[in-house]
N, C-alpha and C positions, 0 to 999 in steps of 0.2 A: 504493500500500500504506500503513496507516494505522498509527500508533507502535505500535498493539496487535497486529497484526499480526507484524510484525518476528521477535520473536523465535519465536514459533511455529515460522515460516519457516527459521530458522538453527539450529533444533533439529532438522528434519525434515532439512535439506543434513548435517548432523552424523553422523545414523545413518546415512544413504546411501551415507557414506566408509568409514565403520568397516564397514558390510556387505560393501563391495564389496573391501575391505583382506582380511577372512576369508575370502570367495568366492576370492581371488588364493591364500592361503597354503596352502586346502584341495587347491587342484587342482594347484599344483607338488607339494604331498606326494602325490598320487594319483598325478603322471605320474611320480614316482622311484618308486614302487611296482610300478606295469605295467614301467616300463622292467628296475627288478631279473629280476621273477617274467617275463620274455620273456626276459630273457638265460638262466635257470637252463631254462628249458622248454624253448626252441631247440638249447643249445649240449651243456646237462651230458649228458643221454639220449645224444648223440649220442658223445659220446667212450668211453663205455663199451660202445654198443651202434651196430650196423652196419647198419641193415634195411632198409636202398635205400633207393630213391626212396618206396614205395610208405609206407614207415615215415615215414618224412620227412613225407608228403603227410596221414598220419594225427596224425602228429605235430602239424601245424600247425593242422590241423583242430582238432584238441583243445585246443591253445594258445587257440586263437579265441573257443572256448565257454570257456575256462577266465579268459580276459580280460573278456570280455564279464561273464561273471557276475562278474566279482571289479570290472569298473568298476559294475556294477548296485548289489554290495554296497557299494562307497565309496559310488555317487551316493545311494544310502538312508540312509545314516549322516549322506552330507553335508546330504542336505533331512532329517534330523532333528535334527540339528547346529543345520540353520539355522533350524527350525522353533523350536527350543528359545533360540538368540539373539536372533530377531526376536522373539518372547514377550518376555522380558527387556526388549529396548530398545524394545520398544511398552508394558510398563509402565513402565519408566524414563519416556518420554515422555510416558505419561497422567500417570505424576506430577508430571511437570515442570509439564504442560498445567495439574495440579488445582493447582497450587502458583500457576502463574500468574495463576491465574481468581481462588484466594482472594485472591491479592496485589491483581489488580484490584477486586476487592469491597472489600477494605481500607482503599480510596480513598475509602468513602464516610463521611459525618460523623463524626465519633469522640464521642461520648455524654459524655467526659470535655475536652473546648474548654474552654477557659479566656481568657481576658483578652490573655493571650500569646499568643492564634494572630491575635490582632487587628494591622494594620496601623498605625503608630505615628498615622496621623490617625484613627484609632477609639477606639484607646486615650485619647488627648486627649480626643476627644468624650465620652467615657465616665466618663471626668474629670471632664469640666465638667457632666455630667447632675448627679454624685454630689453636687459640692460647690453647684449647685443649687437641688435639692431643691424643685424647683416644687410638687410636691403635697403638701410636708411631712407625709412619710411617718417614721412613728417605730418603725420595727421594734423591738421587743423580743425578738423568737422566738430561737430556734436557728440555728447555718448549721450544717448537717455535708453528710456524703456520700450520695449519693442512698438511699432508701431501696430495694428489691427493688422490682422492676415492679409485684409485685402487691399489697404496700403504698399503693403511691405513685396507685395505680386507686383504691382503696380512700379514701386521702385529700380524693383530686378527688371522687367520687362524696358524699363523706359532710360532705368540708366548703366546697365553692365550690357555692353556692343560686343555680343559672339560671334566673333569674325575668324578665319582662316586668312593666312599670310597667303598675300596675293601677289602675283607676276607684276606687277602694280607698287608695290612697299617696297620702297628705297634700292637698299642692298640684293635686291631678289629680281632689281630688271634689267639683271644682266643677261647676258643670250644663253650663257652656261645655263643660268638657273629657269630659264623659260621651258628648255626639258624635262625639269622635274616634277616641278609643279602641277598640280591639277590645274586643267584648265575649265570644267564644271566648279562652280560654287559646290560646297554641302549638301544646300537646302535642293541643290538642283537634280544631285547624285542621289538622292536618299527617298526625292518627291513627298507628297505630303502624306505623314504616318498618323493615323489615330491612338491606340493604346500602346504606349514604350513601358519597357522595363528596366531600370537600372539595377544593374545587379553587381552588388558591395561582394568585398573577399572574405569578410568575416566569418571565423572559425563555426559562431553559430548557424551556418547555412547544412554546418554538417548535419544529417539525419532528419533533415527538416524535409522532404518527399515534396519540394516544389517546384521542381523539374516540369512537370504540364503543365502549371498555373502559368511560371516563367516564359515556357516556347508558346502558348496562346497569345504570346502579343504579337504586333505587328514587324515593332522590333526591338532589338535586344541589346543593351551595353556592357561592358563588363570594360575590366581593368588591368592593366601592367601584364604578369603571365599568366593571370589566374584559368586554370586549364577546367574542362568541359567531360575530355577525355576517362571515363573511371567514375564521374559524378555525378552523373545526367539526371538520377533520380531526384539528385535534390538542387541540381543549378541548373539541369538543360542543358540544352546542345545547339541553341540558337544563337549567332555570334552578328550581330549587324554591323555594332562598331566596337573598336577597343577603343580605349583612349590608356594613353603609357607616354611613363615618363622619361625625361631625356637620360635620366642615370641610365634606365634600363636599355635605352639602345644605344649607350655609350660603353657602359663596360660589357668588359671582353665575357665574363664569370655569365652574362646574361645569355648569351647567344642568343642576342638577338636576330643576324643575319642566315643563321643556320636554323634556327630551331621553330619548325612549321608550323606552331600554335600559331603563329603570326598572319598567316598566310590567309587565312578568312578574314572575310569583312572588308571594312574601310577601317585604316589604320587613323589615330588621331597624335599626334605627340606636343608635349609643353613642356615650356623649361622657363624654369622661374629668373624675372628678370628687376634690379631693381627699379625703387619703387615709381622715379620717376625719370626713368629714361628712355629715350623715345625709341624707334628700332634700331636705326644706324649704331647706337653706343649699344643698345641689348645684342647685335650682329657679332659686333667687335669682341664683345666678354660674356657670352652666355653665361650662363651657370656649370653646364656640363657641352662641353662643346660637341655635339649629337649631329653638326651638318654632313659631315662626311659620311658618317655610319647611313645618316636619310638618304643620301645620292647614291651610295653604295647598295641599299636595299631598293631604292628606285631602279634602278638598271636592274635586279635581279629580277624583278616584281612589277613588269611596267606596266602593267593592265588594272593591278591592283590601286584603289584610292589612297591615297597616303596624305594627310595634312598637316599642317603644325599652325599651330593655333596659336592667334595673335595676344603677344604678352601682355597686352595692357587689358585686356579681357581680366586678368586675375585680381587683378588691384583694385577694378571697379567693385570686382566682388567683394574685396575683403573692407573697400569701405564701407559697404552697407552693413556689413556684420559688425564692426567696427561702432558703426551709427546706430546701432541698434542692441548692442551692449553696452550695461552699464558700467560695467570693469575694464581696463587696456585689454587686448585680446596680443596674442603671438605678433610681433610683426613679420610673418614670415605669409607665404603663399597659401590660398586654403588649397584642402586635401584633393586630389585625384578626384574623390568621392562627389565631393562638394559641386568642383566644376564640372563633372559628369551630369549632375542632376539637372544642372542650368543651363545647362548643352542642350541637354534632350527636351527641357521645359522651352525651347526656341524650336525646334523641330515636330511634336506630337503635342496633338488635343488635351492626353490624358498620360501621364506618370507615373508609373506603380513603383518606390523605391524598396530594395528588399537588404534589411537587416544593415540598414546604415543606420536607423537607432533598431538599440537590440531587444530581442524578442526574449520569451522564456528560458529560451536555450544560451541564453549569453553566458560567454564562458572568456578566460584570459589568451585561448588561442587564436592566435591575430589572423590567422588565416584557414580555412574548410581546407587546405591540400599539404598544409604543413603540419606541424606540432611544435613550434615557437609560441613562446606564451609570454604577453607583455600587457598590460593594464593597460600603456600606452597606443595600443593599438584600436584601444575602444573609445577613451579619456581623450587622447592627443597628446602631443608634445611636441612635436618640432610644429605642426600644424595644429591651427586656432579650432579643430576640431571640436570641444567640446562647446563651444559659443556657437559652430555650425549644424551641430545636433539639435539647440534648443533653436536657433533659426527654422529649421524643419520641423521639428514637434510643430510651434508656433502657426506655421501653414497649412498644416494637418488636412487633409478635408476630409480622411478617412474618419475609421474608432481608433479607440481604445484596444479593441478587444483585435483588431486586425496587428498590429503593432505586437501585441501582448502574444500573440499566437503564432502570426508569418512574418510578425518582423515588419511586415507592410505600412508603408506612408503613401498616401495617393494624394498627388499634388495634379493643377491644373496647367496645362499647356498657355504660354502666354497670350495667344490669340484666343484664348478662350479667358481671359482676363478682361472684364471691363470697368476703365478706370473712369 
């Protein structure tokens, strides 16, 4: 029996007692009852009146039907009695039941996380991002408290620009790079998607059997290597886009260029750039210098979509999270995860994110295909992750209980936003 369980169980043994406590108390009253109204039918008639046997013999006969019905009328009083307590303590119990289910839904991300639910080596780390300050990021905005869900759509839709670096951007219109490049837009490649599903790496996806939920979308996102192959049952086998980072197709450890998970889809890549610098200086000093590995897999892969997503795209992000927390957040790039999800809320009507906030099965293993285990991987650390978990509670449109079960957040596609 599982801790969820339990109490259900000691609610049900609870009423069982108290029934069967009523059940005892109805029927001693009912047997002092027959026993009175037997002694007055048997004995009184008889001392006043003398009628033989034969009177006697009717007498009892009478007593009999007179018993019978008066046990008929208790036992209908008592099954309405009981019909009217067990009502009662079966909604007593659904309530308890609905009290518990909310409690257990309860459980899932609270929209309002703060810095303090962080584990004191997070908070350190979180520390040392701030006073940092690797991409020397100079916020000047606001911090306040979240705006209304349908604000806060409205901001993403209107001010983070998802664009792909274009034959067009600076450094990129050279004649070299006009080979590489996609010459379709995204939005053009992809055409217009109704239901997307983003699908997070998170350890908790393991054992979760939603593999058919995931490939009923129209299309499907996943991240960095997270593999298909072995896991269908619970991630699917539908690959529309990756999106991956430039570590990963820079270092060699990754095989990138060799290793065929890659080879489905439309590839996405981003490399964190700082905070305000425009392309020509993001060109010159990427973060991980990934252009050659991208020409390199372009010539192998040329039929394949390949893009790399325009850096000031992340920063727009991170100020709205920023603006919408009340604590400094990381100044560092949000998650893979993060921009995944704004990616695809620019592309599809409808958003189904799985197990980017965690379900029942949350667990410290950071990944379904690995067994590393890091708090950091759910919390954050190097990325403002945990301010972009309560950003997504906060837009919610799904439940509770979907979140609490698959792990699911269903968010609105931004043309399906009206501001």
């Amino acid at each position: 029996m599982s801790h969820l369980d339990a109490p259900c169980t000691m609610v049900h043994i609870n009423v069982l007692k108290k029934f069967v406590c009523v059940l005892v108390v109805i029927l001693v009253a009912l047997t002092v009852c027959l026993w009175r109204e037997t002694r007055r039918s048997y004995y009184d008639p008889l001392k006043t009146r003398n009628d033989g046997l034969q009177g006697h013999r009717s007498l009892e006969k009478w007593n009999q039907v007179k018993s019978q019905g008066l046990f008929r009328e208790a036992a209908s009083e008592l099954g309405q009695a009981s019909k009217m307590w067990l009502a009662t303590q079966n909604k007593g119990t659904s309530e308890t039941a609905e009290k518990s289910k909310k409690a257990a839904f309860g459980k899932v991300w609270d929209k309002d996380s703060s810095s303090r639910n962080l584990i004191p080596r997070l908070q350190k780390v979180r520390k040392n991002y701030l006073a940092m300050n690797k991409y020397n990021v100079t916020y000047n905005g606001k911090r306040s408290a979240k705006l209304s869900p349908e604000k806060l759509l409205c901001q993403l839709r209107d001010r983070v620009n998802v664009t792909m670096i274009q034959r067009s951007d600076g450094p990129f219109g050279t004649p070299e790079w006009q080979q590489y490049l996609p010459g379709k837009s995204l939005s053009e490649t992809v055409g217009h998607l109704g239901r997307c599903a983003v699908v997070s790496s998170a350890g908790s996806l393991k054992s979760s059997r939603l593999g058919h939920e995931i490939d009923s979308h129209d299309a499907v996102l996943r991240f960095n290597g997270a593999p298909v192959r072995g896991f269908q049952d619970d991630v699917g086998q539908k690959t529309t886009i990756r999106l991956v980072n430039s570590q990963l197709v820079t270092v060699e450890e990754q095989q990138f260029l060799r290793e065929p998970l890659y080879n489905t889809g439309i590839l996405i890549v981003w490399d964190p750039a700082p905070y305000h610098a425009e392309i020509h200086e993001w060109y010159r000093k990427p973060d991980y210098n990934f252009f050659e590995s991208y020409k390199a897999y372009r010539r192998t892969h040329p039929e394949q979509p390949f893009y790399i997503l325009n850096p000031k795209m992340q920063w727009q992000l991170w100020d709205i999270l920023q603006e919408n927390s009340l604590e400094h957040i990381q100044p560092n790039p949000p998650s893979s995860g993060m921009l995944g999800i704004v990616l695809m809320m620019t592309l599809c009507d409808q958003v189904d994110v799985y197990e980017f906030l965690p379900s029942k099965r949350q667990t410290d293993i950071c990944h379904y295909y690995q067994k590393f285990h890091d708090h950091a991987c759910t919390m954050g650390a190097y990325h403002p992750l945990l301010f972009e978990k309560n950003l997504v509670k906060h837009m919610n449109q799904g439940t509770d209980e979907d979140i609490y079960s698959h792990g699911k957040v269903t968010l609105p596609g931004f043309r399906r936003v009206q501001c």
